[in-house]
N, C-alpha and C positions, 0 to 999 in steps of 0.2 A: 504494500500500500504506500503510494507517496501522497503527500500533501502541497497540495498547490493555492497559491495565494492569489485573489483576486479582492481587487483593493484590500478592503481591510478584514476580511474572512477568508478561513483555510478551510475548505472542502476535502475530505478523503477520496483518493480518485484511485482504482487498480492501475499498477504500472501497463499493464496493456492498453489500456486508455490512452495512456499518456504516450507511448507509442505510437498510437496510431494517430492521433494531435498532432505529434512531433512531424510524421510521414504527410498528412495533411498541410501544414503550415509550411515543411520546403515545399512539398509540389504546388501550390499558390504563391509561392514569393518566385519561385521560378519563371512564372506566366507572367510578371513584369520586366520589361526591358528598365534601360540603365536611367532614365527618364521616367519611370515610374508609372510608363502607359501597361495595360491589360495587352498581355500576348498569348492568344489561345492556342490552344493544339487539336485540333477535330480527333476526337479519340477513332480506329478502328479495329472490330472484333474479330476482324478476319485474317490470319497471317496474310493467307492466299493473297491479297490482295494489299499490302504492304508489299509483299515482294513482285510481284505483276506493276507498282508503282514507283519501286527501285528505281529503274532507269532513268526515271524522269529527273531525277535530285542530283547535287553533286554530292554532298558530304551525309552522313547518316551516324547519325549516334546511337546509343545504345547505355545502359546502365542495369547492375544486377546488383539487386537486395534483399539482404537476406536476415529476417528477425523472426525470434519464434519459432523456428523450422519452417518457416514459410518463405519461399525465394521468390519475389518478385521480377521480372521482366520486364522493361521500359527499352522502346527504340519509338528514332523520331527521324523521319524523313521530313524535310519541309516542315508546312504545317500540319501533317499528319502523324501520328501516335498512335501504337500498339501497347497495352500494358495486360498482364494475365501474373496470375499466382499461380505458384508450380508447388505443390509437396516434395517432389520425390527432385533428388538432382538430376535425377539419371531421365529425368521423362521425356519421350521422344524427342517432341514437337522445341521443349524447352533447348536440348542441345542442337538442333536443326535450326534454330532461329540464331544461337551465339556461335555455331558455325558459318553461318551465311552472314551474320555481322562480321565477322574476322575476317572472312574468306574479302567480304566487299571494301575492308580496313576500315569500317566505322571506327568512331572514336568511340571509346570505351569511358563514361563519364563517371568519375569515384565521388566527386560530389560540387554541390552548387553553390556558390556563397554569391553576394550581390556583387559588383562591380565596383560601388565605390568601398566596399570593406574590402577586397581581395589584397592592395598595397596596406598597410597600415601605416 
């Protein structure tokens, strides 16, 4: 159980809560550029159809996260985005998607911080 402050009251929250807060809160600071405008990503559920879109992009990123035993998957082409939860490491589709990132030399993203914090 961690305890979080919101002004002047401390709420008990489960640390998985807080987890997933945390996971929330970079993927929306993310969606703004360095000017602080809203930068969307059109989510899509279909590999099939990231990779039939490949072509069109120059650079493709890609990021893998892993809390809980649960591995997440994030790749972004353009304005387009792929994300899916994987259990198992070994699951098909999961290695078939970070081999065709590698294979196409997407950037591998370890993490996101804003732009004006990244010099300190």
């Amino acid at each position: 159980m961690i305890y979080v402050r919101k002004e002047i009251h401390l709420f008990a929250v489960p640390s998985k809560e807080i987890i997933s807060l945390q996971r929330q809160i970079v993927f929306k600071l993310s969606l703004h550029d360095s000017q602080g405008e809203t930068c969307l990503v059109n989510i899509v559920e279909n590999w099939e159809e990231m990779e039939a879109y490949s072509g069109q992009v120059k650079n493709g990123y890609y990021q893998i996260l892993g809390i809980d035993g649960i591995i997440e998957l994030r790749v972004q082409l353009g304005r387009l985005g792929f994300m899916k939860e994987f259990k198992d490491c070994n699951d098909p589709l999961l290695n078939r998607i970070v081999s065709f990132c590698k294979g196409r030399q997407y950037f591998n993203v370890s993490k996101t911080v804003r732009e004006d914090l990244f010099f300190k």
